[in-house]
N, C-alpha and C positions, 0 to 999 in steps of 0.2 A: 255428727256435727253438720250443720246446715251450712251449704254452700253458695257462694253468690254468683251471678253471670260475671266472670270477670272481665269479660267485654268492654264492661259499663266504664272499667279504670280507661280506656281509650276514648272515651267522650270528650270534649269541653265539657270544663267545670262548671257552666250554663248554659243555657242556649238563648243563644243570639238577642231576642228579644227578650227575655228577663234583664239580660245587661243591660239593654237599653232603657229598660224599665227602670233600672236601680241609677242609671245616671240622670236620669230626666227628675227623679223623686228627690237624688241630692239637689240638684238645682233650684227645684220648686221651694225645697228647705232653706236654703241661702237666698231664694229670690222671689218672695212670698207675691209682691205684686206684678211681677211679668207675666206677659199673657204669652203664653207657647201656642205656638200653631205647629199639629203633630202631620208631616208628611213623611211616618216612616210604617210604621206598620201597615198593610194592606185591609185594615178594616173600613168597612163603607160608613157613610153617615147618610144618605139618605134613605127615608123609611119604607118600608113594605110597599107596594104598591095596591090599589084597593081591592082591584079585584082577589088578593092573595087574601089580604085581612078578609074578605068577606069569605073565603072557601075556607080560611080557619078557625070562623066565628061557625059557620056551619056546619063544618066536621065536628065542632067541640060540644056545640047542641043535641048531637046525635048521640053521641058519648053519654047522653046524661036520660038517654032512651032507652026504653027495655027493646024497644024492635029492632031499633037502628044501632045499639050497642058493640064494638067490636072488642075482641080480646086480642089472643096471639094473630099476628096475621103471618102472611107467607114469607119466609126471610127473604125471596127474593126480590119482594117487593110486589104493592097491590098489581094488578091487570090495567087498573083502568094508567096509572102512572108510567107503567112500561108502556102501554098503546102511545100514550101523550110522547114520550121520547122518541121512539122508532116512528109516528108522525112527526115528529121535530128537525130528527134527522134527513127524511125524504123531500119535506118541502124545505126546510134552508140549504139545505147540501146535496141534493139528490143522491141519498145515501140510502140502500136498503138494507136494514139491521135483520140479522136470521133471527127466528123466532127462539126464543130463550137465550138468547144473546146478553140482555139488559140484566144487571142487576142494582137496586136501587141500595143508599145509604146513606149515613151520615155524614158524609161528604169524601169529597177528594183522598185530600191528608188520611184520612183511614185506611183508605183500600191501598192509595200506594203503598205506605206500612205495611199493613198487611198480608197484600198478595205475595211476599216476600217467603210465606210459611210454606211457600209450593217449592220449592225447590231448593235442591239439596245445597251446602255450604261450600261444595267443592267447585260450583259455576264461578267463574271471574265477572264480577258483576265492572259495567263501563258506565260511569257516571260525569257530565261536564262539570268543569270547572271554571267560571264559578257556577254556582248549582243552589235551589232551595235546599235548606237544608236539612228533612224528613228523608228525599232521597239518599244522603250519605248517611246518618244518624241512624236508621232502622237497620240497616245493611253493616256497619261497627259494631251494634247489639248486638248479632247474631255470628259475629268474628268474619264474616266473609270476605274475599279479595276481591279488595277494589282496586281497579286502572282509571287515571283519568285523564278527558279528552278535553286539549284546553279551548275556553272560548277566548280570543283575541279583540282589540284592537281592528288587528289586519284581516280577522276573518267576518266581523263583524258579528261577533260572538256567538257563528252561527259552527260551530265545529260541524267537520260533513268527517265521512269515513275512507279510507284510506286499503289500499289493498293487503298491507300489513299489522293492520287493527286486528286482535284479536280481542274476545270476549263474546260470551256468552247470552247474558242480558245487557241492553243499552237505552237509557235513560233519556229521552227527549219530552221539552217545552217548547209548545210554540201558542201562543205568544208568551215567550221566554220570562219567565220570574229567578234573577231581579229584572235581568236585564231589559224587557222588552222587545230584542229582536223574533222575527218571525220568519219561520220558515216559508220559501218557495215551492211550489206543485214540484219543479224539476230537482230540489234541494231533496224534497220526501220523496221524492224517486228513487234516489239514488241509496236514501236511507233501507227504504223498503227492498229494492234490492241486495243490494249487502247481504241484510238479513236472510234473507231466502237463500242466497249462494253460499250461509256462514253456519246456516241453520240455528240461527239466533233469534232472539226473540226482543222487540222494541216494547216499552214501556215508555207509552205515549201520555204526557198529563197534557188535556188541553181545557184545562180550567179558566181560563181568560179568551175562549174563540167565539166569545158573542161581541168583544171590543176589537174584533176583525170588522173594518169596513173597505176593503180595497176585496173586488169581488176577485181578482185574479189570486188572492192568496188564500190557500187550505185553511179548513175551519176544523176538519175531521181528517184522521191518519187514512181514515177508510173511503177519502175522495180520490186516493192513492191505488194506481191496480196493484193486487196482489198484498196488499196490507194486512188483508180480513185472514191470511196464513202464517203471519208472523207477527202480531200486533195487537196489545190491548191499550182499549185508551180508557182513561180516566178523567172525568169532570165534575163539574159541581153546580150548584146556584149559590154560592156565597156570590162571587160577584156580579153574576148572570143578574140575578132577580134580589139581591142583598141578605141572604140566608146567612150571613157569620153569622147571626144569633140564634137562628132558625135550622139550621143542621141537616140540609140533606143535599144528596150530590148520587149519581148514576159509572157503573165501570159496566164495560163492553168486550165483553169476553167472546169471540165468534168459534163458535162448534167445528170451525176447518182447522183449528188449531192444536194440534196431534204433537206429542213430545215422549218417545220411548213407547208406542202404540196407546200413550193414555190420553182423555181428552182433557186439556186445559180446565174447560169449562164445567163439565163433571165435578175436577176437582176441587175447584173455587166452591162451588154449588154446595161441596161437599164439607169444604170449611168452613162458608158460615152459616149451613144450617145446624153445626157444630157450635161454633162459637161466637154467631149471633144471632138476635131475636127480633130484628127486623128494625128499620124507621117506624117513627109511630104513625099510624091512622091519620089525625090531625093533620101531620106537617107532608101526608104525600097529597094529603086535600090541598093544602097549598101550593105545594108544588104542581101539580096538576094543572092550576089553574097560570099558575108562568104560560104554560106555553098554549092557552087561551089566546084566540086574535087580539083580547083585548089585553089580557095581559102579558102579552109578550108584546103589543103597542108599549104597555106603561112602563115595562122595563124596559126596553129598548131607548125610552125618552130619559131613563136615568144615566143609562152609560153613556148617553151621548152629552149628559150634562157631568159627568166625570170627562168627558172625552176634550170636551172643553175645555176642563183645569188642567189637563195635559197640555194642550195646545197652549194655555198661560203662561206654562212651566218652560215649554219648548220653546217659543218665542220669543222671552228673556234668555235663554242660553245663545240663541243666536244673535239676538242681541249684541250679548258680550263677548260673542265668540269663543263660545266654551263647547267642545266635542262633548255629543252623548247618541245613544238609538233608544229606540221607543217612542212613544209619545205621539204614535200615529196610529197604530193598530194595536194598543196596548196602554193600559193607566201608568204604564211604571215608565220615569225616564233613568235613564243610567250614566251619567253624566261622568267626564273626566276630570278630577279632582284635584291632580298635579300634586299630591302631599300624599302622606299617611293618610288612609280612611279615618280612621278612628281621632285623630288628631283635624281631621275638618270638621268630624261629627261635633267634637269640644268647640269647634270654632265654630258654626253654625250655632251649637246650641245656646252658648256663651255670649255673641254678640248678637245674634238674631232673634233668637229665643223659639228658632225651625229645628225641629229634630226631624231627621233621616235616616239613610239606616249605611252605616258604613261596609263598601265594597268586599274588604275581608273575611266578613261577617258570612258571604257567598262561598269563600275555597280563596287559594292563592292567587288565582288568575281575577281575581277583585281588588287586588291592591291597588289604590290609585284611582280607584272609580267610588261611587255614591248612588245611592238609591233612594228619589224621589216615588211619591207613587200620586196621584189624582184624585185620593177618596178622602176629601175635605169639602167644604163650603166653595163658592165662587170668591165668594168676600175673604174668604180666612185664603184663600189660593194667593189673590193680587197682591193682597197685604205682604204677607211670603215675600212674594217675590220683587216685590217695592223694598223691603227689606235687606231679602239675597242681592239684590243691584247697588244698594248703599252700600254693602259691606264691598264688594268686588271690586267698584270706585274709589276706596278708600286705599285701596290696595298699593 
């Protein structure tokens, strides 16, 4: 008889944004002519930038070549695309990535998943709360113990560690999804030490470090000494260069990273020349061309016009004097809510016709909080929040 992961009976019975998907769908049903303006899912709405459309119009010409034809390529990703990162890394962050260090993907969300297949079920894996919630989801599938480290209010939901922390692997965002908060050079100090004194290993997603504009704050775990011996980081161009639709993102696996005399990065190497077949051809031509002077000019001028609708967003809260972080080195604001999450999400969407995405929706330590994010219109932003101000007033 066929047996199921019964893991999966420990899941939410959705995830998080399905729910929200099925509430905004009743609404539209009951509320045929209201215009909803969506600041809750982190999808971008401005387009490609050209130089990207143009290296994917031209990788896609090639494809249709008998010379220039490609088929399987290297799963860990083409040469010329790893070169464009480990330059990427050295002139934005004065970071020098080891050679076979990179390997490219289909984004973020994959690999953190993923890299999960490396090690055995018995580690205590240490996750914040509140937390995206891939990090906790992939890690219940697979039954494993989880601790977790809460983000506060009073710590500024930057949890740091503790000399009586235990665990194994430890899960950090900077800049933080939902929240927004961002870690300090001397905050990853202390993180990277820990580790090394715990012989633990950090599980760094910095998928949001190109909306880092304060030069004293880390963009890479590996601006950190001693990182590149306990630390893999994870990223993407979803938000970088606007890739949610376009799918591809880079993990940094560094070869000093030894765990029972086996190397890390062998192993990774090892599973997904196992169990996958690479980004296609096409989309590391675009990518590639991201981190072109020019276009990493045009993306650069996108998130600074998300960076903007942050500042919209922030603005009005202080306005009203409503607590949140983010909204400075990061699209996402995390706002204090003073109710039920889910009962302001109804009340936002109900009287404002703003979907967001409620704090619980994060872990427990989200209760009471709200997640705005920046990736809308300028116009659909003001509106928003012309909106959120009427309702707050009426209060």
């Amino acid at each position: 008889m066929v047996k199921l992961n019964q893991n999966y009976k420990a899941l939410q019975q959705s995830y998080l944004f399905s729910t929200i998907a099925n509430k905004v769908k009743a609404f539209q049903q009951a509320n045929p002519d209201a215009r909803i303006i969506r600041l809750g899912i982190g999808d971008v709405t401005m387009p490609l930038v050209t130089p990207v459309v143009d290296a994917l119009k031209n990788a896609s010409a090639e494809m249709g070549v008998k010379e220039t034809f490609r088929g399987y390529g290297d799963e860990q990703g083409y040469g010329f695309l790893i070169d464009a990162v480990a330059d990427y890394y050295k002139r934005e962050m004065g970071v020098t990535l080891g050679a076979g260090s990179v390997f490219i993907s289909d984004g973020a969300k994959s690999d953190v998943a993923n890299f999960t297949d490396l090690f055995d079920n018995d580690n205590v894996i240490v996750i914040p709360d509140p937390v995206y919630p891939v990090y906790m989801d992939s890690n219940v599938m697979l039954g494993r113990k989880i601790s977790l480290i809460r983000g506060t209010e009073e710590n500024g939901f930057l949890p740091m560690p503790t000399d009586d922390l235990e665990g194994d692997i430890f899960y950090l965002c900077s800049p933080n999804n939902p929240t927004g908060a961002v870690y300090t050079k001397q905050q990853l100090k202390q993180w990277v030490d820990f580790a090394l004194k715990k012989g633990a290993l950090i599980f760094f997603d910095a998928a949001y470090e190109s909306f880092i504009v304060d030069p004293d704050l880390p963009r890479s775990i590996y601006q950190i000494e001693g990182a590149e011996r306990c630390a893999v980081e994870f990223c993407s161009l979803s938000k970088t260069a606007g890739f949610t639709g376009t799918r591809c993102g880079y993990t940094i696996v560094p070869k000093e990273i030894e765990i029972d005399g086996q190397s890390l990065n062998r192993m990774w190497l090892r599973r997904q020349t196992t169990k996958y077949n690479g980004t296609a051809y096409i989309i590391q031509r675009g990518a590639e061309a991201v981190f072109t002077e020019e276009g990493y000019r045009a993306c650069k001028e996108n998130i600074a016009y998300y960076l903007g609708n942050a500042k919209v967003i922030a603005d009005t809260l202080d306005e009203l004097g409503i607590w949140y972080t983010g909204g400075i080195n990061s699209p996402y604001i995390w706002l204090k809510c003073g109710m039920n999450s889910w009962d302001f999400f109804d009340r936002l969407l109900n009287e404002c016709g703003i979907v967001g995405t409620p704090g619980s929706g994060f872990g427990a330590c989200g209760e009471g909080y709200f997640r705005l994010t920046a990736f809308n219109t300028r116009e659909n932003t003001i509106e928003a929040m012309q909106r959120f101000k009427t309702m707050f007033k009426q209060k």
